[in-house]
ROLO-86545 format. One line per field, with one value per residue (C-alpha): residue number from 1; residue in one letter; chain; x, y, z. Coordinates in nm, 3 decimals. Last residue first. Layout:
N
seq <- [NUM:...] .
type <- [a:...] .
mol <- [A:...] .
px <- [X:...] .
py <- [Y:...] .
pz <- [Z:...] .
! end
This chain:
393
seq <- [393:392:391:390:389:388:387:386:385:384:383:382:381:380:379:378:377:376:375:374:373:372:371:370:369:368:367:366:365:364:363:362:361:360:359:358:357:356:355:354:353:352:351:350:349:348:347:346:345:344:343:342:341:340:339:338:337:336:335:334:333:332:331:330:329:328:327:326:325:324:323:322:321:320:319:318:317:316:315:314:313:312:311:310:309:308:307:306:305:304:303:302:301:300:299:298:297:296:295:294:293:292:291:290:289:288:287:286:285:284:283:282:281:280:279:278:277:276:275:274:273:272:271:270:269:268:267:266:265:264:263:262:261:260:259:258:257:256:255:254:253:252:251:250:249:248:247:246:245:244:243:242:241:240:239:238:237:236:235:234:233:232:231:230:229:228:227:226:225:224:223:222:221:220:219:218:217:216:215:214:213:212:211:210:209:208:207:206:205:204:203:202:201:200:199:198:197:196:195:194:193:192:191:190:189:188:187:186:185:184:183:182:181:180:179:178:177:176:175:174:173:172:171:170:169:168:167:166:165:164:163:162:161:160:159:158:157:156:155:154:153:152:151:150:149:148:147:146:145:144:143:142:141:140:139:138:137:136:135:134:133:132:131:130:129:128:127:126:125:124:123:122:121:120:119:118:117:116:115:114:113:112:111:110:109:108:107:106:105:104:103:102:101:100:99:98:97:96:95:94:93:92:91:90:89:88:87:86:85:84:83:82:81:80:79:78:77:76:75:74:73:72:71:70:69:68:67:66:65:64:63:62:61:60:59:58:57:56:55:54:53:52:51:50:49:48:47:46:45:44:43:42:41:40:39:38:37:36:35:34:33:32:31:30:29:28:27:26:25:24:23:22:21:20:19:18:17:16:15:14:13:12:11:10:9:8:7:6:5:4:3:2:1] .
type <- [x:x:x:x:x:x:x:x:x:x:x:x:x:x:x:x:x:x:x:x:x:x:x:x:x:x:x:x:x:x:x:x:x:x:x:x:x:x:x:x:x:x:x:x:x:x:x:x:x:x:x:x:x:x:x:x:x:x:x:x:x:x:x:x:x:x:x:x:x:x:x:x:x:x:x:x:x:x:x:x:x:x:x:x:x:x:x:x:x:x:x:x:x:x:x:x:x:x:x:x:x:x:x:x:x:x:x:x:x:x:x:x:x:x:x:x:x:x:x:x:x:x:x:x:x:x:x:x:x:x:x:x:x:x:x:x:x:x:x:x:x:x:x:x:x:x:x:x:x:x:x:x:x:x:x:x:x:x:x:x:x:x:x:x:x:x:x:x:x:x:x:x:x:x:x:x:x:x:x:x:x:x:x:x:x:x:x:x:x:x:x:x:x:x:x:x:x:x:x:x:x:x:x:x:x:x:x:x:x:x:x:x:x:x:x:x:x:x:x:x:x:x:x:x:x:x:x:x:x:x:x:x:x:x:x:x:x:x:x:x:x:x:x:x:x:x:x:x:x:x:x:x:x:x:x:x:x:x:x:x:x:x:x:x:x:x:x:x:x:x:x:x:x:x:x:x:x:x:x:x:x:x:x:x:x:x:x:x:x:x:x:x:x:x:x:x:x:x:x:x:x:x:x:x:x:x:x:x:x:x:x:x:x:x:x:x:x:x:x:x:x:x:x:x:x:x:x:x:x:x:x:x:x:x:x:x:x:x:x:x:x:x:x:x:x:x:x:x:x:x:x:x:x:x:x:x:x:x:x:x:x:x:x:x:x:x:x:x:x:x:x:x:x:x:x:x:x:x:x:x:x:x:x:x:x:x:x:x:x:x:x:x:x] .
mol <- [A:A:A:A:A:A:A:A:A:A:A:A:A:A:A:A:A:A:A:A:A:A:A:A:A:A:A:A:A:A:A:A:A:A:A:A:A:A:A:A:A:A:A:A:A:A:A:A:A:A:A:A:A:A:A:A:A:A:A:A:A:A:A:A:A:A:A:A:A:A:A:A:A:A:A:A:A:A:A:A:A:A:A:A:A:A:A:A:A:A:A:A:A:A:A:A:A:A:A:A:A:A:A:A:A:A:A:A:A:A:A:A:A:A:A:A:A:A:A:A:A:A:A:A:A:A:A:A:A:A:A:A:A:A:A:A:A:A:A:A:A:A:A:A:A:A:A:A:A:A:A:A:A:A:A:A:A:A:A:A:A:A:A:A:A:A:A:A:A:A:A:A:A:A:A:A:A:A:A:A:A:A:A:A:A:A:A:A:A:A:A:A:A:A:A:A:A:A:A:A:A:A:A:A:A:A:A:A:A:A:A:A:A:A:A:A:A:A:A:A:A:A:A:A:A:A:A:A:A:A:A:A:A:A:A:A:A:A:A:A:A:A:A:A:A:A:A:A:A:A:A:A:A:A:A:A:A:A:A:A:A:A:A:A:A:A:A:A:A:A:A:A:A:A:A:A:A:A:A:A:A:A:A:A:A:A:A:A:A:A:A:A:A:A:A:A:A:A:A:A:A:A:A:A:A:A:A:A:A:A:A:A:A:A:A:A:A:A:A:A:A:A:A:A:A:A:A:A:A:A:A:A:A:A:A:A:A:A:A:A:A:A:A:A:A:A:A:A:A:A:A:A:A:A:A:A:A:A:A:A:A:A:A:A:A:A:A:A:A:A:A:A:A:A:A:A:A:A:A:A:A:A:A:A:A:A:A:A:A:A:A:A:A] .
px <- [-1.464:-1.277:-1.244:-1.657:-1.733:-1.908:-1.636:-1.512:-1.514:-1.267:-1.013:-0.759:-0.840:-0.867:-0.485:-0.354:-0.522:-0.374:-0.028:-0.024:-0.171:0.164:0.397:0.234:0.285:-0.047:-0.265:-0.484:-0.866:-0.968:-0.832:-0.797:-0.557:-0.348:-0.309:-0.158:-0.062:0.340:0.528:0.723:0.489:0.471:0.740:1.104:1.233:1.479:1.811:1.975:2.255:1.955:1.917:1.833:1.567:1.431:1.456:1.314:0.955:1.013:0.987:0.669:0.652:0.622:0.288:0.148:0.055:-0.266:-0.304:-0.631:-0.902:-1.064:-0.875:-0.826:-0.674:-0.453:-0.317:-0.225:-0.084:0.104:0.212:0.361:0.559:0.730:0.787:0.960:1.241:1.331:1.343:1.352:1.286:0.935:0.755:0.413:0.156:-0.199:-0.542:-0.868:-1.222:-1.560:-1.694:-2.011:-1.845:-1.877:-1.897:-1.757:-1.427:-1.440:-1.375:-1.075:-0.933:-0.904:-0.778:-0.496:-0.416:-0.371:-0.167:0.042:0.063:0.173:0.408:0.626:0.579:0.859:0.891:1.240:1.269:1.496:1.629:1.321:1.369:1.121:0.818:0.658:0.840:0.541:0.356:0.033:-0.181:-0.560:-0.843:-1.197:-1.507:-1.819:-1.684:-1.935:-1.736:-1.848:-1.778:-1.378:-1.305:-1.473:-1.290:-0.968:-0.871:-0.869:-0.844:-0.557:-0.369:-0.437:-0.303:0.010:0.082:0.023:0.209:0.527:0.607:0.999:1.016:0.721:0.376:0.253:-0.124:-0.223:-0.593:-0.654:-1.009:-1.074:-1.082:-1.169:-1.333:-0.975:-0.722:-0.670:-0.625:-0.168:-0.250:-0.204:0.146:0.237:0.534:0.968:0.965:1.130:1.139:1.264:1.041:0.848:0.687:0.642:0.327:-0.061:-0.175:-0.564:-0.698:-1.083:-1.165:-1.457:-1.359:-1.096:-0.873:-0.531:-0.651:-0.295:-0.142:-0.267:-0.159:0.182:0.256:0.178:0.328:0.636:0.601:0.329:-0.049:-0.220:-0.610:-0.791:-1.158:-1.332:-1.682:-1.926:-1.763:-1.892:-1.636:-1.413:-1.428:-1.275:-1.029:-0.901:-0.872:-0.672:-0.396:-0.394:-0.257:-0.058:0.170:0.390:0.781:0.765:1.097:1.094:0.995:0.921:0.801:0.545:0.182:0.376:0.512:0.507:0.275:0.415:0.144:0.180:0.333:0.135:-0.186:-0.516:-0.876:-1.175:-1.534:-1.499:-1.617:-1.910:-1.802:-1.615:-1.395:-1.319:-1.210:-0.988:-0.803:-0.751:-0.611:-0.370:-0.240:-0.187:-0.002:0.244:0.295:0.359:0.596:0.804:0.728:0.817:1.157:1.248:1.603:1.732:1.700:1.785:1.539:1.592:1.934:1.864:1.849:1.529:1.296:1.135:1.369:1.707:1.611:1.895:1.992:2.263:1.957:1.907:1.525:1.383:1.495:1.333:0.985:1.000:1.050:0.738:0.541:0.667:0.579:0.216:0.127:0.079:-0.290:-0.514:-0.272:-0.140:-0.486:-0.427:-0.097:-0.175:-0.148:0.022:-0.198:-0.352:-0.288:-0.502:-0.471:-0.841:-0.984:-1.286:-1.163:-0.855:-0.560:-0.414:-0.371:-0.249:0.026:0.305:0.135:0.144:0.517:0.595:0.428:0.568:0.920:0.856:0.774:1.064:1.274:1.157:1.463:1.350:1.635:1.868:2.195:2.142:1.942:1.619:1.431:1.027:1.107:0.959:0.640:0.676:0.611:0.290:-0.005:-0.330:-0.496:-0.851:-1.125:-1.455:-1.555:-1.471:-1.522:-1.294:-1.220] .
py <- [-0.962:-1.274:-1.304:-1.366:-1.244:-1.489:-1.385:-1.757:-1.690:-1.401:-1.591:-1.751:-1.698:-1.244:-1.313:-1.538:-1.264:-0.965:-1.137:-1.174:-0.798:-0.690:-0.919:-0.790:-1.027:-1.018:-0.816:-0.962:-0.816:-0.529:-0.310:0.048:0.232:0.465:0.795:0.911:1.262:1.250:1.563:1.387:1.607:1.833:2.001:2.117:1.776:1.815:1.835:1.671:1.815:1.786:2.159:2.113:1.942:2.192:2.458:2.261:2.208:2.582:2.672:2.411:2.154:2.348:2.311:2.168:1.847:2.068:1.894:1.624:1.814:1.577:1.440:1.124:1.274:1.522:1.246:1.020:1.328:1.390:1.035:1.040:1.376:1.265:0.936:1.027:1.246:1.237:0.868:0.737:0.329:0.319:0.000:0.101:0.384:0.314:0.311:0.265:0.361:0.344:0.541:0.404:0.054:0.057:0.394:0.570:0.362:0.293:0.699:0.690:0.374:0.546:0.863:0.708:0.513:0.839:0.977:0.680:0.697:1.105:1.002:0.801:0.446:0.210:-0.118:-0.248:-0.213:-0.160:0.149:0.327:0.578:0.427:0.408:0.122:0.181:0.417:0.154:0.253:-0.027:0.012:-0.085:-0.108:-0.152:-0.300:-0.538:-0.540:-0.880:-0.838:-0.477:-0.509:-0.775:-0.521:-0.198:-0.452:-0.630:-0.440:-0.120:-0.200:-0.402:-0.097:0.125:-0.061:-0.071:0.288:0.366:0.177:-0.189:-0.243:-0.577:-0.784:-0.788:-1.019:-0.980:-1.187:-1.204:-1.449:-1.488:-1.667:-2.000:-1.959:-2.269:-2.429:-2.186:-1.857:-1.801:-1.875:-1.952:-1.612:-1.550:-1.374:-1.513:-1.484:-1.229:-1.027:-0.936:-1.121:-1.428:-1.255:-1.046:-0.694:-0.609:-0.583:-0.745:-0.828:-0.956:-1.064:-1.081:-1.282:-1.626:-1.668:-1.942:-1.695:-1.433:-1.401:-1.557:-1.269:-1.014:-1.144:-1.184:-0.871:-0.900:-0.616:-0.336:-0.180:-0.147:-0.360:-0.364:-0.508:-0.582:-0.651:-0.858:-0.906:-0.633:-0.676:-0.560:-0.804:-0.795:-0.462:-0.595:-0.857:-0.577:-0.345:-0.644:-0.710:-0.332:-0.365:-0.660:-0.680:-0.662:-0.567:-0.470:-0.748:-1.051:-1.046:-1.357:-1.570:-1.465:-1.299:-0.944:-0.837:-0.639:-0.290:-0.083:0.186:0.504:0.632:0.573:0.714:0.734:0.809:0.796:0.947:0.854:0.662:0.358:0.161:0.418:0.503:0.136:0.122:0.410:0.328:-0.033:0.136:0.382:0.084:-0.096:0.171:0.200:-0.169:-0.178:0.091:-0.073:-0.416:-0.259:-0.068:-0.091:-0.224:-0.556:-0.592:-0.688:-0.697:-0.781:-1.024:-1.022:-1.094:-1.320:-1.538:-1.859:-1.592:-1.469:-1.232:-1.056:-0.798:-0.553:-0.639:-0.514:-0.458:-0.821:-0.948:-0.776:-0.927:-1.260:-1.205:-1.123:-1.469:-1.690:-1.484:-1.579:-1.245:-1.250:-1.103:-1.111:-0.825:-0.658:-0.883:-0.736:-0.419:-0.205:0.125:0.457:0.652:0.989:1.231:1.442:1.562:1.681:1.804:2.193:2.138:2.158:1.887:1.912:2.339:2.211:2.308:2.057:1.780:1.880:1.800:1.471:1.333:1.510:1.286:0.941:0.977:0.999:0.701:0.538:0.197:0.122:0.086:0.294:0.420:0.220:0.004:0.266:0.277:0.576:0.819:0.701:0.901:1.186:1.065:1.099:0.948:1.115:1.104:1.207:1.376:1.430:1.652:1.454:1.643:1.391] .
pz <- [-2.228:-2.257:-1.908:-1.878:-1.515:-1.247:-1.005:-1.021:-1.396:-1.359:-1.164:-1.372:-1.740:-1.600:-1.439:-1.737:-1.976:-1.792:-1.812:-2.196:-2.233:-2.057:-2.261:-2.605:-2.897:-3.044:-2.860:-2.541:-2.506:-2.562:-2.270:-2.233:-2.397:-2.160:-2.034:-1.746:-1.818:-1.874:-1.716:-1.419:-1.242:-0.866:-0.980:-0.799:-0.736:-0.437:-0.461:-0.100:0.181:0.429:0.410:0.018:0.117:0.417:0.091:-0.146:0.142:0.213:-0.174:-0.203:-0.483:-0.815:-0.928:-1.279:-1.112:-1.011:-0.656:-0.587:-0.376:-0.127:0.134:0.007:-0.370:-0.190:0.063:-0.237:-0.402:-0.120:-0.142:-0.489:-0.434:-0.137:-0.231:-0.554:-0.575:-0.204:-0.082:-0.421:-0.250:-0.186:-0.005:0.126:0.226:0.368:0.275:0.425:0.187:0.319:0.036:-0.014:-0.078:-0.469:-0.653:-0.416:-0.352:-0.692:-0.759:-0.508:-0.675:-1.005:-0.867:-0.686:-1.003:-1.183:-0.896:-0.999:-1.374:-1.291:-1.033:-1.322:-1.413:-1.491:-1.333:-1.263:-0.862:-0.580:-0.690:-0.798:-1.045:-1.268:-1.010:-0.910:-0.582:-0.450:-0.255:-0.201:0.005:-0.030:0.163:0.007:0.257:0.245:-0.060:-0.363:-0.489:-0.846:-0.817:-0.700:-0.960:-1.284:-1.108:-1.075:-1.344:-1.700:-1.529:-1.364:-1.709:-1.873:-1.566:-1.583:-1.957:-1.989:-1.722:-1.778:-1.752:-1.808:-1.567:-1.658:-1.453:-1.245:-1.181:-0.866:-0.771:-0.433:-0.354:-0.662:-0.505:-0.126:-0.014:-0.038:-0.089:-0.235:-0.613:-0.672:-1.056:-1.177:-1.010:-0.692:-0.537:-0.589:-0.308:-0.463:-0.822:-1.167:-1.191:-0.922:-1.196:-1.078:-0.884:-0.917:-0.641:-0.589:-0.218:-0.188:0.150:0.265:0.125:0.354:0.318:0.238:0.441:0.606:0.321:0.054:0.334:0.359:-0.004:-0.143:-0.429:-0.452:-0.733:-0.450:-0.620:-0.367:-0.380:-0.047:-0.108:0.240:0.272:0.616:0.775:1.156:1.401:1.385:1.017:1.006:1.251:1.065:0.735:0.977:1.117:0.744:0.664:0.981:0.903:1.145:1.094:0.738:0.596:0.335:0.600:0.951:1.067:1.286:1.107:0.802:0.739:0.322:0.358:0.577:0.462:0.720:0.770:0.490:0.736:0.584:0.642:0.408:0.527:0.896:1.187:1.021:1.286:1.001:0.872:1.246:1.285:1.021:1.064:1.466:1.344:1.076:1.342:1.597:1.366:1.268:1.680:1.722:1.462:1.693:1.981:1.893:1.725:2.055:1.979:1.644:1.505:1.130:0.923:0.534:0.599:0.863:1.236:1.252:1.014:1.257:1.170:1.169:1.557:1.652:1.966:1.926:1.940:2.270:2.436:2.015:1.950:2.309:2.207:1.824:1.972:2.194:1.897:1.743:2.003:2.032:1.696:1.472:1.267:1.571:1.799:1.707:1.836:2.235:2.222:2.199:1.928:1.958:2.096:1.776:1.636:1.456:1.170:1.137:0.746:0.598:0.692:0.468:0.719:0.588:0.242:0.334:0.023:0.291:0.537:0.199:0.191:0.506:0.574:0.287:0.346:0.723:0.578:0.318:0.612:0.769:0.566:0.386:0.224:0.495:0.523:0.832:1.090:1.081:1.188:1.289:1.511:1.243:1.333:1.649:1.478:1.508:1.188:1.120:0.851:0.864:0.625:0.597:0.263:0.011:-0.304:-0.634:-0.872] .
! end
């Protein structure tokens, strides 16, 4: 799909500083050879595009979602890092303390925020924060990486401003959790995971029966997924839930979180997709973001695990796809992109493909025996009707 319209990327170097120290999964560096390679790709200096950086949230923005007993835990954990807070969520494996952690999370918020509001205003029509999509975070804890939860900090502050309906689609192998709590009673946002099965995947949620709460049945769409799922199994079960989901709520904005660890050299995950299933997806969600909200389309980056091999790749093809022009997956990825790589005392991938194309069956309804089209029914028997759709169909 080829739309060339206007479209920000927020960017800081800054970002980089949101660290939880060597040897943690979620390195920033895969942040940076994102942001590098797209540059060597000329994806950002395509004449519909402004990189553009935003000031950190404030307090009275976090506030939003975050209580204010748990932002000013985060604040003392980032002043002593020997200081731990196990209740909240830091200290912990997933979240160790490091200096300046609240302004560090702060700063990923703040990005998401901006990107929201200038798709609302008519800035732009597309905006992006790969930095961001940290969705796991809760009201009073960090959880999974996710110190606050910018994605849902953006969606509250969409409807701040006057969105009357948000559709948030999350395509990271983890549920998101945080964000389905956070609007958890609101009918007004309709929020769909697709993710690995928590019966074998952290964090253990994200089943077809969990449908938002009271005065909000249906709001909550949760498509678990067995361990082994590859691309045509993923983007079946996709299509099969989400374009029909997404149009029966006619959000006024879609926001998207892009978690690359779907992947099948992930580390941290079983599902099995390659880039090409994903930049598929990316494409899928770009066209509904037309066809639906006008184009008022906010997205962000996620969980990711194959710092170099994967991320990298996935994500410029993210920012290819929002800016306008998706990349030939035929390419080599840049000379001076391997060579910074290889600088780093890393191989780098050399093409743009894992050399599948994306394809898939569609759905007809559940097959005999098949895990995946077992798990789309559950999903469509749970929710659909509430939607006014037939799940059958």
């Amino acid at each position: 799909m080829r739309c060339e319209v206007p479209t920000r990327v927020m960017w800081d170097p800054a970002l980089i500083g949101y660290d939880f120290g060597r040897g943690h999964p979620l390195a920033p560096i895969r942040v940076d050879l994102t942001m590098r390679l797209a540059r060597e790709f000329g994806v950002l200096d395509r004449a519909n595009v402004t990189v553009a950086a935003a000031p950190p949230a404030d307090t009275a923005t976090l506030g939003m979602l975050h209580e204010a007993a748990y932002l000013e835990a985060v604040r003392r954990a980032g002043e002593d890092p020997r200081r731990v807070d196990l209740l909240r969520g830091l200290g912990t494996g997933d979240n160790p303390t490091f200096a300046g952690m609240y302004e560090a999370s702060a700063l990923v918020a703040g990005q998401t925020v901006a990107a929201a509001e200038a798709v609302w205003r008519g800035e732009v029509a597309h905006a992006v924060n790969i930095a961001g999509g940290l969705h796991h975070a809760m009201a009073d804890t960090a959880s999974g990486f996710c110190v606050f939860n910018d994605v849902a900090l953006g969606i509250a502050r969409l409807l701040e401003l006057g969105a009357e309906r948000i559709a948030y689609v999350d395509v990271d192998v983890h549920h998101g959790d945080g964000v389905q709590a956070l609007f958890w009673d609101d009918p007004r946002v309709l929020t769909i995971s697709l993710h690995e099965s928590g019966r074998t995947l952290f964090p253990g949620t994200g089943f077809p029966e969990e449908i938002g709460g009271a005065g909000a049945e249906g709001s909550a769409v949760n498509v678990a997924l067995p361990a082994g799922t590859g691309d045509a199994g993923w983007l079946r079960a996709f299509h099969a839930i989400v374009p029909p989901l997404v149009r029966a709520h006619a959000p006024d904005v879609l926001v998207t979180q892009h978690g690359a660890d779907t992947h099948v050299d992930d580390p941290l995950a079983n599902l099995t997709l390659t880039v090409d299933g994903q930049r598929t997806a990316y494409a899928a969600l770009h066209a509904l973001a037309h066809e639906v909200p006008g184009g008022r389309w906010l997205a962000t980056g996620g969980g990711g695990y194959a710092l170099v091999d994967v991320v990298p790749r996935a994500w410029t093809h993210l920012l290819a796809e929002l800016t306008g022009e998706p990349i030939d997956p035929t390419n080599d990825t840049a000379p001076g992109w391997q060579a910074h790589v290889r600088g780093l005392g890393a191989s780098p991938p050399t093409r743009m493909t894992d050399g599948a194309d994306g394809s898939y069956e569609p759905w007809k309804g559940p097959l005999a025996g098949d895990r995946v089209d077992a798990d789309v029914q559950a999903t469509r028997d749970a929710v659909f009707a509430r939607h006014g759709l037939d799940p059958a169909v």
